[in-house]
Structures are given as C-alpha cells and as structure tokens.
N, C-alpha and C positions, 0 to 999 in steps of 0.2 A: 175868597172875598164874596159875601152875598149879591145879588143883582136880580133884582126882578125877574120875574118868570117872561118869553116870549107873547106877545100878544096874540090874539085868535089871528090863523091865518087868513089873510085877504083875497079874494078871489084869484086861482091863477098861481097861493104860494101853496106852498106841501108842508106840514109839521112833520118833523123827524121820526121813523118807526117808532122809536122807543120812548116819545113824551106821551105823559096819561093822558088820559080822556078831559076833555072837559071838567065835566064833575070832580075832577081829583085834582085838576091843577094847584100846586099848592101857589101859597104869595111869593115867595121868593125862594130860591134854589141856593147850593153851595156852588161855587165854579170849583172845577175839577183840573188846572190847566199843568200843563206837561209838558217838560222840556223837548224841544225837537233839532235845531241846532246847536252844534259848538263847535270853536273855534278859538286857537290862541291869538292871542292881539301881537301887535308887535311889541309890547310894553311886557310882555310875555304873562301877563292876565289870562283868563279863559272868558270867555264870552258866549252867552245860552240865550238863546232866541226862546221866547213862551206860546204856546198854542193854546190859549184861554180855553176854557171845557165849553159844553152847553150851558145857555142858550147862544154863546161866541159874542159876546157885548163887542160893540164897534168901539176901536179907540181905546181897548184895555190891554191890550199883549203888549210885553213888555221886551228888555232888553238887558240882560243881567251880565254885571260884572264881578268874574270871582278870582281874587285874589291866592296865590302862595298860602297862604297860613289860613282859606277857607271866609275868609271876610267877604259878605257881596252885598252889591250896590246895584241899583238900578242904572244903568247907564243911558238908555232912551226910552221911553215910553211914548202911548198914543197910536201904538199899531192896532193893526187889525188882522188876527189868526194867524203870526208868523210861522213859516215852516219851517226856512233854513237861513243862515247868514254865513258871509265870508268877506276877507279881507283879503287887499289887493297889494300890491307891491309899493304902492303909494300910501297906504294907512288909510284907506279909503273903505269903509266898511257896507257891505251890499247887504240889507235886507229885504226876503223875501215874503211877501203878505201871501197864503197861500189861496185867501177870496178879502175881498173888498168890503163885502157885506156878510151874516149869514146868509151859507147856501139855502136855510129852509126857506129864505126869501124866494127862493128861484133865478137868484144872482149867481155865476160864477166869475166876476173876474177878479184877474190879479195885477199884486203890482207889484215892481223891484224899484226899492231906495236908496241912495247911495247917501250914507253918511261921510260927509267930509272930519277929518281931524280935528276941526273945529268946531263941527258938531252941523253944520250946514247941511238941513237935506236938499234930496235933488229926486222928485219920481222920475226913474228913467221912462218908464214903461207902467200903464195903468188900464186893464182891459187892453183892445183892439188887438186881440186875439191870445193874449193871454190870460189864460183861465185855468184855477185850480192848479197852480206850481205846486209841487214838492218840494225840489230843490233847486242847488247851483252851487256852479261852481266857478272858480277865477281859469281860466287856462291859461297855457304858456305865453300863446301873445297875445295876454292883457284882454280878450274877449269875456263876456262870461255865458254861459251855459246855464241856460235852465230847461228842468223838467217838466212838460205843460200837459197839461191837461190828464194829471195823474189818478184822474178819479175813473176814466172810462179805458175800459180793455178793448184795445184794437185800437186805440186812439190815439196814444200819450204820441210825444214829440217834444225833441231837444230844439231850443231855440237858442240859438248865437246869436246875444246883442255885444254890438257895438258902438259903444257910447262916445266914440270920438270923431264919429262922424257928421256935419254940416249937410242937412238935407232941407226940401222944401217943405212948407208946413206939408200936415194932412190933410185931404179933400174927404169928401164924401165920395168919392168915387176908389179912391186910396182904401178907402173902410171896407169896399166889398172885394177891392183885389184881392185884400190879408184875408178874410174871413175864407175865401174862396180855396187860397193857394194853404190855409190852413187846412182845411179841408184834406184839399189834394194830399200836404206832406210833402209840397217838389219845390223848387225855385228859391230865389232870396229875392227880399224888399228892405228897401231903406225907408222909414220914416221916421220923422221926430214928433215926438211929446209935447203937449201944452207947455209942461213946465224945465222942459232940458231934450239932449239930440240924443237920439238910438239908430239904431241898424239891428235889424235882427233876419236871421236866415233862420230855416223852419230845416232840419233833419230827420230823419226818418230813416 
C-alpha cells in the first residue's frame, strides 16, 4: 500500500541509515510489511500479526485471519508495528505493538492489547517501561511474558504482566520507580494502566 514518504526530521529525531538524502526523497514509497506473529485461534483459524515496512505509518498494521482452505480476512486493524500476538485459554487474544510510534521519531514505547471475543480492546500496558517488545507469550498461569527492550544488547528483559490484578492508579513517582528498577533488571511492581489493571515483574 503506498503512504507518503516520512517528513524531514525535527530536531532531536534521527532518519533511518538507509532513507536517501534529501534530494532524492521520492513523494511516496511502497510499504514493505511482513508477517511476524502466528498463532492458531481457538476457531482453529491462524491468525498473522503484520509489521508495516518503512516509513512504519501509525495505525496501519493489521491483524489477519487465515482460514483452512487459505481464505484471509483482516480480523483487527488500526495497530501500530505489531511484532507478536497470542491467545489465552479464555479466547482472549494479546497483541503486541512492538513501538507506538516510529522509532526514527526517537520514540520507543510499547504497548500489549488484549482483544476480547467480542472484539473489545483493552491496552494493558502502553510505554512506562515498555519499550521496543519482540514478543510474548501466554504461560501456564495465565500470566503473559513479554520480551522488552529487544532492540539493545545487554539490555533485553522478560516482563511478566499480570492483568488480574486491582492496584492503585500510577503516580509520578511510580514512573521513576519502574524506569529505575527497569534499569536495574531486579524486583517486581504492580501498577495499572489508564485504560485497564497490569502487574508486571521485570526478569533478567
């Protein structure tokens, strides 16, 4: 699908090694994008998360649904650079944005959705210390796992959220715990989301 070229970067952002010069920018680009989840549904579908190419348009990564006999549908759209999804023991389907924005913004965070059966989302988890997910995964009790911060070596980190737990909002002072103990790679913190409750413990 065509989509405008990136606009000149603003003080502060970076353009990607490999976009041309100025001078050559063309007016619009082909997107390049590429499956990077799957997983069968319980409907026993398959189900392929998309990782939009450059320049990463916000709000274009999709959610495909592919049928037995190869028939596919878009089943969600409106994401932003999926990396992985997965389905819960409840038909609850978790995807994973692996940034929020483009990164050549100088943005890295992320977010995990949980689609309800109904089609209901819910952001568990958006930024505040998740940044740059790979993947995830459902585990035995009902936790999920994600890979965070996959982009820097000596960095990455499994984060166990727990979305069924009742915590008090976030503070600002909550903000620089997580960023801190992310940091470190030690401890667990409970907090919840704007828009729905997490728990998540940092692994290392």
């Amino acid at each position: 699908m065509p989509y405008p070229i990136f606009p000149t970067p603003e003080p502060g952002q970076v353009a990607p090694p490999d976009a041309p010069s100025p001078g050559q920018t063309p007016q619009e680009i082909e997107i390049q994008s590429v499956p990077t989840g799957v997983t069968f549904g319980p409907d026993g579908a398959i189900y392929v998360s998309e990782y939009t190419g450059f320049p990463f348009p916000e709000g274009k990564a999709r959610i495909f649904r592919v049928e037995g006999d190869g028939e596919t549908t878009v089943y969600a759209d409106g994401f932003t650079q999926l990396s992985d999804l997965a389905f819960d023991d409840e038909s609850n389907l978790y995807a994973l944005q692996y940034g929020n924005e483009p990164q050549w913004k100088g943005i890295s965070d992320a977010s995990l959705v949980q689609i309800a059966p109904d089609g209901t989302r819910t952001t568990l988890l958006s930024g505040n210390g998740l940044e740059s997910a790979t993947a995830l995964t459902v585990g035995p009790d009902g936790d999920i796992y994600v890979s965070n911060k996959g982009d820097r070596p000596g960095q990455g980190q499994v984060l166990r959220i727990d979305t069924t737990k009742k915590v008090p909002e976030p503070t600002s002072i909550l903000g620089v715990l997580v960023a801190l103990m992310s940091a470190l790679g030690i401890g667990s913190l409970t907090k919840r989301s704007p828009s729905g409750n997490s728990k998540f413990q940092f692994y290392k």
